[in-house]
C-alpha positions as CSV (number, residue, x, y, z in Angstrom):
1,X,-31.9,-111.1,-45.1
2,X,-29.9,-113.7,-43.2
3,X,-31.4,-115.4,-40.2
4,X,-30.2,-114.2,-37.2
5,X,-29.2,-117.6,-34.7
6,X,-29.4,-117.0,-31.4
7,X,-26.6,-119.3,-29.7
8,X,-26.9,-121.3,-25.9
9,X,-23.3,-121.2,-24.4
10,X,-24.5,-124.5,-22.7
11,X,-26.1,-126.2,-25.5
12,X,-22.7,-125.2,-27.9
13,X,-20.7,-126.7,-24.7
14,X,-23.0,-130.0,-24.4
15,X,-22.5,-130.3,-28.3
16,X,-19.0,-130.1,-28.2
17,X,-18.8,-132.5,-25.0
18,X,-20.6,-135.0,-27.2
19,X,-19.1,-134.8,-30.3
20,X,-15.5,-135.1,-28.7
21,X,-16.3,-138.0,-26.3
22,X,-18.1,-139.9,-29.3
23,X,-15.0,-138.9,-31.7
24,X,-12.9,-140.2,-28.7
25,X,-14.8,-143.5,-27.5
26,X,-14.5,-144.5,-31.4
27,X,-10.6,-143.8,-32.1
28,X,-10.2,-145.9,-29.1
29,X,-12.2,-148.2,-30.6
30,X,-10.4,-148.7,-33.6
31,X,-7.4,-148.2,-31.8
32,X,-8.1,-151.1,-29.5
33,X,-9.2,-153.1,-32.9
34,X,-5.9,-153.2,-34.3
35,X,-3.7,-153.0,-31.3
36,X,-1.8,-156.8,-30.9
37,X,-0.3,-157.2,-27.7
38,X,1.6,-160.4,-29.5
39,X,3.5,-158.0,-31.1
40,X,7.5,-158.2,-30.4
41,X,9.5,-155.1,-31.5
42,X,13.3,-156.4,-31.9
43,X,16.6,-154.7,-33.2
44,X,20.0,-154.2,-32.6
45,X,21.5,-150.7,-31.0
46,X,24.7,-149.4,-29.4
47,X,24.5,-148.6,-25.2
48,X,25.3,-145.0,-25.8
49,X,26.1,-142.6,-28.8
50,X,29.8,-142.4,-28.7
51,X,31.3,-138.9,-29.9
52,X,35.1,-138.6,-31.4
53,X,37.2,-137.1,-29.0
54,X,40.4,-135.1,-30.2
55,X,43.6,-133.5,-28.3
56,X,41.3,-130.3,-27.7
57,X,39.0,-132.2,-25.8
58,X,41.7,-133.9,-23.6
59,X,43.5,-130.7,-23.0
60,X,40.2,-129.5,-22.5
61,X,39.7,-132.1,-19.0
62,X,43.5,-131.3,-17.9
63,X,42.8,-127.8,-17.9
64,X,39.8,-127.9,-15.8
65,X,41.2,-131.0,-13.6
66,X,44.2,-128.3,-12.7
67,X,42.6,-125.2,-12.5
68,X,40.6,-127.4,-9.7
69,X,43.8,-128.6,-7.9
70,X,44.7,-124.7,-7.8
71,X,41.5,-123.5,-6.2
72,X,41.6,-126.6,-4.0
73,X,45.4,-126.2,-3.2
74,X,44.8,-122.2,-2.3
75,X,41.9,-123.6,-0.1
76,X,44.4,-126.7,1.3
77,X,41.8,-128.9,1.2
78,X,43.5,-132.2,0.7
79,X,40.7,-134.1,0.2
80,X,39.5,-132.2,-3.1
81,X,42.5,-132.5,-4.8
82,X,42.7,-136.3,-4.5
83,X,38.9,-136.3,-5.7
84,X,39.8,-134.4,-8.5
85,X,42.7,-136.5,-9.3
86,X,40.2,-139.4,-9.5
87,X,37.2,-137.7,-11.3
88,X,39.5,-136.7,-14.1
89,X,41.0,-140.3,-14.1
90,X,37.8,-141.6,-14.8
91,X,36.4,-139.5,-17.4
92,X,39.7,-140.2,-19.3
93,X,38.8,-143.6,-19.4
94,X,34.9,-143.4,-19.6
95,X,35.3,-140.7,-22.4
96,X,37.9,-143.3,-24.8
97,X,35.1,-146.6,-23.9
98,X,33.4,-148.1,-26.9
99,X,29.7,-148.5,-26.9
100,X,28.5,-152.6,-26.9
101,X,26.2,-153.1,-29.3
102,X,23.4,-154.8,-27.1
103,X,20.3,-156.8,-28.4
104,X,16.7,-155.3,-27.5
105,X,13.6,-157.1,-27.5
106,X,10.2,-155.6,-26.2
107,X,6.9,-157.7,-25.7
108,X,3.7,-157.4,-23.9
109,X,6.2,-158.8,-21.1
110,X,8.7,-156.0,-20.8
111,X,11.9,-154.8,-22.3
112,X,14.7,-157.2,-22.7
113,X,18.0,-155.5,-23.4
114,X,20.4,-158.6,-23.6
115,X,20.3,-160.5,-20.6
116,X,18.7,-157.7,-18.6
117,X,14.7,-157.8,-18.5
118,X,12.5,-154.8,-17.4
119,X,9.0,-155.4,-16.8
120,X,6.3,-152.9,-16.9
121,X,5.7,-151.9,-13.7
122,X,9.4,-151.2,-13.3
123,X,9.3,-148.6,-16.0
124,X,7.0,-145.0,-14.4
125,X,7.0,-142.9,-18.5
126,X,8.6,-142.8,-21.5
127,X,8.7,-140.4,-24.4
128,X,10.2,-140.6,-28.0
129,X,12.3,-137.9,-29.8
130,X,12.2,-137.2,-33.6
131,X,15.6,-138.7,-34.0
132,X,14.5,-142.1,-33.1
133,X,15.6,-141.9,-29.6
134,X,13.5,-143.7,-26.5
135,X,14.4,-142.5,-23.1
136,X,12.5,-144.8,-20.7
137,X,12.7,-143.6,-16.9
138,X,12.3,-146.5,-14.5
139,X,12.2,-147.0,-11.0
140,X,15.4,-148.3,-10.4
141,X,18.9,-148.4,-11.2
142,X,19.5,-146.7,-14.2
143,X,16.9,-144.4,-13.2
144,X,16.6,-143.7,-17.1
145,X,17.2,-145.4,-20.4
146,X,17.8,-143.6,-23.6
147,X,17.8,-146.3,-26.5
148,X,18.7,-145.4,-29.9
149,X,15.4,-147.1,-32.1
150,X,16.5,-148.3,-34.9
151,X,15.2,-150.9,-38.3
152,X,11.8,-150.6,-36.7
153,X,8.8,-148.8,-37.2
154,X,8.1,-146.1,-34.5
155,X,5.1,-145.0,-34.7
156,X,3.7,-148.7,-33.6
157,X,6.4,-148.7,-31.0
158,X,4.4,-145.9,-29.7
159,X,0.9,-147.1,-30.0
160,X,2.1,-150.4,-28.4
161,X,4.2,-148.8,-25.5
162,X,1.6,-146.2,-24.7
163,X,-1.3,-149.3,-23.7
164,X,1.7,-150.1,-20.6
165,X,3.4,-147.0,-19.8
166,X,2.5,-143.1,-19.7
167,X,3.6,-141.6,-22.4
168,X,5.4,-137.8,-21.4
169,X,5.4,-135.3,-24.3
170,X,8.5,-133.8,-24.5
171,X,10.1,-131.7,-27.6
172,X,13.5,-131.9,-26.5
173,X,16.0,-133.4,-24.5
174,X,16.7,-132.9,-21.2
175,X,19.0,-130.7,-19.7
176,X,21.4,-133.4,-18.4
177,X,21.4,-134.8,-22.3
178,X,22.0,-131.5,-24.1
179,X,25.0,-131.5,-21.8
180,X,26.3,-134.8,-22.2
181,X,26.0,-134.0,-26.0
182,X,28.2,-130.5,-25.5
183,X,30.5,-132.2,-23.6
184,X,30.5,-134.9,-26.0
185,X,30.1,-137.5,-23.6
């Protein structure tokens, strides 16, 4: 007949405490052992993702930019009408710009994205989608930076970013990006 174990919650608890922090304290170990803060990640991107934009997507703006005159017309609110005017004036020509394609280099220093540098401390979390995308949110103007990763591995660009800024887990993007993408903006 088997012998019966009699179990400690406590002791199974103090176990698993140890085994986890000792598991832990050596994967940072070796984590720390290979980790080069010399390293420079560098490659070439475009600003933004820019999406084709056909006659049903212009007619698309003219409808709502009128529709809005109407309801502010009815309401005679002036005001509106001109803002409207010049909303959908510059989403015309926002919508029709094509992206730069901008130079990024990051360090143990900070990001440098042409002749723009962000350091560190400027830069509060970041997180990385599976299509290669890096949104950085900072504390200033942009308050975020999506940067499309590309010719370089991204799994070290994680390991490397994550000993200066908090990494957020996220599984997709935000709510303000999956718009942007409907809109094809």
């Amino acid at each position: 007949m088997a012998e019966e174990r009699k179990f400690n919650v406590s002791d199974l608890n103090e176990e698993l405490s140890q085994i986890s922090s000792a598991d832990v304290a050596e994967q940072v170990k070796k984590e720390e052992a290979t980790f080069d803060d010399n390293q420079v990640f560098e490659w070439d991107s475009y600003e933004f993702e820019y999406h084709q934009k056909g006659n049903k997507w212009f007619w698309g703006v003219v409808a709502v930019a009128v529709v809005m005159l109407i309801i502010f017309g009815v309401m005679r609110n002036w005001m509106g009408m001109v803002l409207v005017v010049v909303c959908a004036i510059l989403i015309y020509q926002y919508a029709y710009k094509q992206p730069r394609k901008l130079h990024y280099v990051l360090t143990k220093d900070g990001l440098v994205i042409d002749d723009k540098s962000y350091q560190y401390d400027q830069i509060v979390s970041y997180w990385l989608t599976q299509e290669g995308v890096i949104y950085l949110n900072t504390k200033w103007w942009p308050p975020r930076l999506s940067i499309e990763v590309n010719s370089v591995d991204i799994e070290a660009l994680d390991r490397f970013l994550q000993h200066y800024v908090k990494k957020v887990e996220r599984d997709e993007a935000d709510t303000a990006d999956s718009f942007s993408r409907w809109i094809k903006f």
